[in-house]
C-alpha positions in Angstrom: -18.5 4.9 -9.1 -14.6 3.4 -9.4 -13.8 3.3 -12.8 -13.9 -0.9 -12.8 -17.6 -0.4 -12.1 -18.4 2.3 -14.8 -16.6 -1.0 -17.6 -18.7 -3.4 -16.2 -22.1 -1.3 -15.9 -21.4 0.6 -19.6 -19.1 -1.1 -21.8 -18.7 -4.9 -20.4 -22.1 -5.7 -22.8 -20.1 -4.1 -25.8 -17.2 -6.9 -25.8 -19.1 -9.7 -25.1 -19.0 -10.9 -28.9 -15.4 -10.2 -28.9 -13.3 -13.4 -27.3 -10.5 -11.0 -27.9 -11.6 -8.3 -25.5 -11.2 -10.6 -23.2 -14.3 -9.4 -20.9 -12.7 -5.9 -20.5 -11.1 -7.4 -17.3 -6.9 -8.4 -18.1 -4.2 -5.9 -19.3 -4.2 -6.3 -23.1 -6.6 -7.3 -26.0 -5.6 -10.7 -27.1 -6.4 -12.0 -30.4 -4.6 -15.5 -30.3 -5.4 -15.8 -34.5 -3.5 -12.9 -35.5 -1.1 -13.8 -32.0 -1.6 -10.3 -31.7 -1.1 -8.0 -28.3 -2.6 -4.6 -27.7 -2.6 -2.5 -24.4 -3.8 1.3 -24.0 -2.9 3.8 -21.2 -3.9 7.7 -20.8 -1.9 9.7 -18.3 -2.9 12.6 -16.7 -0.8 15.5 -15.0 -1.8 15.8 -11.4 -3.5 12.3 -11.1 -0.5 10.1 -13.1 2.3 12.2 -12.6 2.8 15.7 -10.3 4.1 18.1 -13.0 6.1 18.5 -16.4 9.4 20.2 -14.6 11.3 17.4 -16.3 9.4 16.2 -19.4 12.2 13.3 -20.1 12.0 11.4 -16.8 8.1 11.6 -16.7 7.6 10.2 -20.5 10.1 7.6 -19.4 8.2 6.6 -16.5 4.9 6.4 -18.3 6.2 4.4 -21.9 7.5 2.2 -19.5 4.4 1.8 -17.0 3.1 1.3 -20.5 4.6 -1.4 -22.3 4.6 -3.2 -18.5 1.0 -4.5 -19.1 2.4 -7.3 -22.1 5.5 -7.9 -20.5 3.7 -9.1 -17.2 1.8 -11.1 -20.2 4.4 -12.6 -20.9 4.5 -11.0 -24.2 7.7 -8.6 -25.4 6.4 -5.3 -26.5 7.2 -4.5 -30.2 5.7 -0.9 -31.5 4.2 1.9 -29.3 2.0 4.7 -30.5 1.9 8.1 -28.6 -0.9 10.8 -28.6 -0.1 13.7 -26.3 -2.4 16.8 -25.5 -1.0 20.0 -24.1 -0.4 23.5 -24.8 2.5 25.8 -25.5 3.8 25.9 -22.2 4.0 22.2 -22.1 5.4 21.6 -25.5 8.3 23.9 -25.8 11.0 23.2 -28.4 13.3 22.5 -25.2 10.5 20.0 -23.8 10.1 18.4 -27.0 13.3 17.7 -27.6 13.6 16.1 -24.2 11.0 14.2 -24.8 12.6 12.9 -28.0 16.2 12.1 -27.0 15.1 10.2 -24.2 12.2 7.8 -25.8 15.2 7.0 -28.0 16.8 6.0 -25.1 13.7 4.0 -24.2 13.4 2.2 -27.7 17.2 1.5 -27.8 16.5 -0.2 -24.0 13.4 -2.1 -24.7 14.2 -2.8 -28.7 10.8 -1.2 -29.8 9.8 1.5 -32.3 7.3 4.4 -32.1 5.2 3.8 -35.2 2.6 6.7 -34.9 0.3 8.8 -32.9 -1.7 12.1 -32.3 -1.2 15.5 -31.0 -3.7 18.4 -29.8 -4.5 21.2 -28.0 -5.2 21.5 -24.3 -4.7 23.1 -21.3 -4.8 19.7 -19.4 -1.6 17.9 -20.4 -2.0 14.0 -21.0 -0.8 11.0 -23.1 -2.2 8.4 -24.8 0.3 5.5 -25.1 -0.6 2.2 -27.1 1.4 -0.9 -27.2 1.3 -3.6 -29.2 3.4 -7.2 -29.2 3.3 -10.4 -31.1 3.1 -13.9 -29.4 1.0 -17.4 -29.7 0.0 -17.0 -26.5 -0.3 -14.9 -23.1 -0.6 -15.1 -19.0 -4.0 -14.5 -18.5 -5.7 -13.0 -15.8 -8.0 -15.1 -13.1 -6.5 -18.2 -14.1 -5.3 -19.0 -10.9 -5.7 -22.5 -8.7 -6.1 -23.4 -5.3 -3.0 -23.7 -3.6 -1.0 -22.0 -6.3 2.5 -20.2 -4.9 2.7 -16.1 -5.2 5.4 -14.8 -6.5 6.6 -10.8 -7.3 9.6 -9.9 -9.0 11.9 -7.0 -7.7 11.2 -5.2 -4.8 7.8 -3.1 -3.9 7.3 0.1 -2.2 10.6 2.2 -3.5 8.5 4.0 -6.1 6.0 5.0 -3.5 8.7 6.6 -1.6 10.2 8.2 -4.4 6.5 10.4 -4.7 6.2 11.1 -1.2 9.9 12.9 -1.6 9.1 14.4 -4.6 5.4 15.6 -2.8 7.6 17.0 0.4 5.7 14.6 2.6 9.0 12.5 3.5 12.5 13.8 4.0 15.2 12.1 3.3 19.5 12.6 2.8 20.3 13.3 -0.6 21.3 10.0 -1.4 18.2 8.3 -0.8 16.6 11.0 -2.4 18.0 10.3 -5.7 17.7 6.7 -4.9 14.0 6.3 -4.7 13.0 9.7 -6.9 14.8 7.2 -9.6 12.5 4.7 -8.9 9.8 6.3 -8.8 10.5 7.7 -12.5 12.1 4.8 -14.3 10.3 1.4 -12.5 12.7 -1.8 -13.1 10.9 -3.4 -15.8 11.6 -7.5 -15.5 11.9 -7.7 -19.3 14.1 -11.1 -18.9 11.5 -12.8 -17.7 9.1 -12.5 -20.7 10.4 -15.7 -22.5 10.0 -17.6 -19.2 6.9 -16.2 -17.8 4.7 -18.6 -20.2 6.6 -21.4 -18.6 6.0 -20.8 -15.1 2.8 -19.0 -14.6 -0.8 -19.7 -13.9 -1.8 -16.3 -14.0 0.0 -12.9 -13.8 -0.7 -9.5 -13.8 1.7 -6.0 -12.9 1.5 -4.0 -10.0 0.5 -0.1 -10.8 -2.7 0.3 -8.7 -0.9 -1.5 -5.4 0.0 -5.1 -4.1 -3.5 -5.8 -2.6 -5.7 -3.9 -4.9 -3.8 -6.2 -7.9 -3.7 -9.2 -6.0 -7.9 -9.0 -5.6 -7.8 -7.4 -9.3 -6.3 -11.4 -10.7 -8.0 -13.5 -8.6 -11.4 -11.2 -8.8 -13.7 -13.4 -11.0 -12.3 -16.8 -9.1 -14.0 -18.3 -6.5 -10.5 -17.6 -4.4 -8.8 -15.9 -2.1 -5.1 -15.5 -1.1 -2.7 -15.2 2.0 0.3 -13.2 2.1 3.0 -13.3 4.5 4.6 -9.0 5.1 7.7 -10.4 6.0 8.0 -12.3 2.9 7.1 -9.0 1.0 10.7 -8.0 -0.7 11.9 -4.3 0.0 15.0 -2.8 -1.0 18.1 -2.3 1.3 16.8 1.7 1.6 13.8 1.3 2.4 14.2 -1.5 4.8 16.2 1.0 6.9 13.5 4.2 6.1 11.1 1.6 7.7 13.3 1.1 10.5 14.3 4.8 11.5 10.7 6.1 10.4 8.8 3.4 12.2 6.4 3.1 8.8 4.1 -0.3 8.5 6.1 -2.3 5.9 2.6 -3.7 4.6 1.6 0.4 4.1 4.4 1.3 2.2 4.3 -1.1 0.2 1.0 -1.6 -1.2 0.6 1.8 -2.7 1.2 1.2 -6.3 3.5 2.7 -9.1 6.3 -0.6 -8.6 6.0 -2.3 -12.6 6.8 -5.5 -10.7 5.5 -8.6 -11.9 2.9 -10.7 -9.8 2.2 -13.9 -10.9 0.8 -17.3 -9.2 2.7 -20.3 -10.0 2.4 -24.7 -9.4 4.3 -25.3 -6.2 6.0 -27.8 -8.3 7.6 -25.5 -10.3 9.2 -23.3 -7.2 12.7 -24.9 -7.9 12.9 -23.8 -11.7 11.8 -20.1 -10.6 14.5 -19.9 -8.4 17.1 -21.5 -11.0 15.6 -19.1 -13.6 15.9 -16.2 -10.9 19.3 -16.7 -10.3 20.2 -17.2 -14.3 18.7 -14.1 -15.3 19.5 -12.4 -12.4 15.9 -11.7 -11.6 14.9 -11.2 -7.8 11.9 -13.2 -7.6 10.1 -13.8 -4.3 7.4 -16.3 -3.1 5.2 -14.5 -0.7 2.1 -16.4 -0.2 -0.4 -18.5 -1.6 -3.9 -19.2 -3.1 -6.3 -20.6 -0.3 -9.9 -21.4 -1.2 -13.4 -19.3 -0.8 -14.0 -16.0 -1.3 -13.4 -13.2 0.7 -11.1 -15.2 3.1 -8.1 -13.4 1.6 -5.5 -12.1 4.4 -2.2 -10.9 5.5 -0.2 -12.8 7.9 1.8 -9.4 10.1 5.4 -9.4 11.3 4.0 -10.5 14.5 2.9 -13.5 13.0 -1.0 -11.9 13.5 -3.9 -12.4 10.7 -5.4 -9.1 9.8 -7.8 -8.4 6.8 -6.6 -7.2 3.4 -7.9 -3.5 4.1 -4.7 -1.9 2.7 -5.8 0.2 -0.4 -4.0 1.1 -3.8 -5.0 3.8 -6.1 -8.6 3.4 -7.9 -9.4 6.3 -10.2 -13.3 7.4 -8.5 -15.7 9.3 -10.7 
């Protein structure tokens, strides 16, 4: 089993009394009484991130991957509690003190506070991060309609770059190295957005798990599907020209996951105040297809200007 079918077989019956819960199937618990926002995370070495060789760049990357899930809300995260579980190897006085200086860093960035957590012992190093943000309202997911515009903010595929680097599997000059092994570790949160994201959005949701995977993943309980144009798909300046010299599908590289990028469906009506609130905040925003009718109709329109079916695959944690 994926672990979407192990919530819905196990623990979908469990939350059905609680409107909050919000069917176990959006980012965050919701409870719009106490306009209260909650999101929990667990990261694991070896599936979330590769090692601990630089314990300040990978709790970076994971706070942030963190507090992404109410900021694609809609919602501007506020407190953030942290449970880690290692050993003595992991949690060295020199590691820990990494780790401190640079969620400081993190909290003087985003304007939140660490307000409690847990530690134990393990030989399996992992965190536990909780969010939690205040707001009367939220960007749900599945709230999509027919002929909506897609929209993602930033650019996609960078991050997915940065791990094949830091894996071995792609070689680069040094200057793209650092280029997308930065991206990879500290994702361009589109904070700015937050206030406007109510305003303009039908439905939303970040992209960790990949462009397709989280494009079925906010439509899945509609009776919808969408269409994508790959040339519309933004990409970076680097990677346009690593997809050039290495002759790499763009539609591959960058449906892999790990970007923090906002994907949202908007009123086509409303495509002229995006792009004026894009170019005020100084937010790349980019309209990249649309929401057709039907189910299982969903597709991507190729560079060649070709239909072919939504096969590329994100990352799914299987059990």
């Amino acid at each position: 089993m994926h672990e979407f079918e192990i919530v819905d077989k196990f623990f979908y019956k469990l939350s059905k009394q609680n409107v909050s819960a919000l069917g176990l199937n959006d980012d965050v618990f919701f409870d719009n009484k106490k306009k209260t926002v909650i999101s929990v995370d667990t990261y694991n070495i070896n599936t979330h991130f590769l090692d601990f060789k630089s314990p300040d760049l990978v709790i970076k990357k994971i706070l942030r991957s963190s507090i992404s899930d109410l900021i694609c809300k809609g919602v501007k995260p506020k407190f953030y509690f942290i449970s880690g579980s290692g050993n003595k190897k992991n949690f060295t006085k020199k590691n820990l003190l990494k780790i401190s200086k640079s969620l400081k860093k993190e909290q003087e960035k985003y304007n939140i506070s660490l307000c409690g957590g847990d530690t134990t012992f393990s030989n399996k190093l992992s965190f536990t991060i909780i969010s939690l943000g205040y707001s009367n309202n939220i960007v749900y997911r599945n709230k999509s309609r027919l002929n909506d515009d897609i929209y993602v903010t930033g650019n996609l595929g960078d991050s997915f770059i940065g791990l094949q680097i830091l894996k071995g599997k792609i070689k680069v000059n040094n200057k793209m190295s650092k280029f997308f092994v930065k991206k990879y570790y500290e994702p361009d949160l589109q904070i700015k957005l937050v206030n406007n994201l109510l305003k303009l959005a039908n439905t939303s949701i970040d992209i960790s798990d990949g462009l397709i995977d989280d494009l079925k993943k906010m439509i899945n309980r509609q009776n919808f599907s969408f269409q994508i144009f790959e040339e519309k798909i933004p990409v970076s300046k680097n990677l346009k020209q690593l997809i050039k010299t290495k002759k790499f599908k763009k539609i591959n590289v960058t449906s892999r996951g790990d970007d923090y990028q906002i994907l949202f469906t908007a009123n086509p009506i409303k495509s002229r105040i995006i792009k004026k609130i894009s170019n005020i905040a100084g937010i790349k925003i980019t309209k990249i297809g649309k929401i057709i009718s039907g189910k299982n109709r969903s597709k991507i329109i190729n560079l060649k200007n070709k239909q072919i079916k939504a096969k590329i695959k994100g990352y799914t944690h299987q059990f």
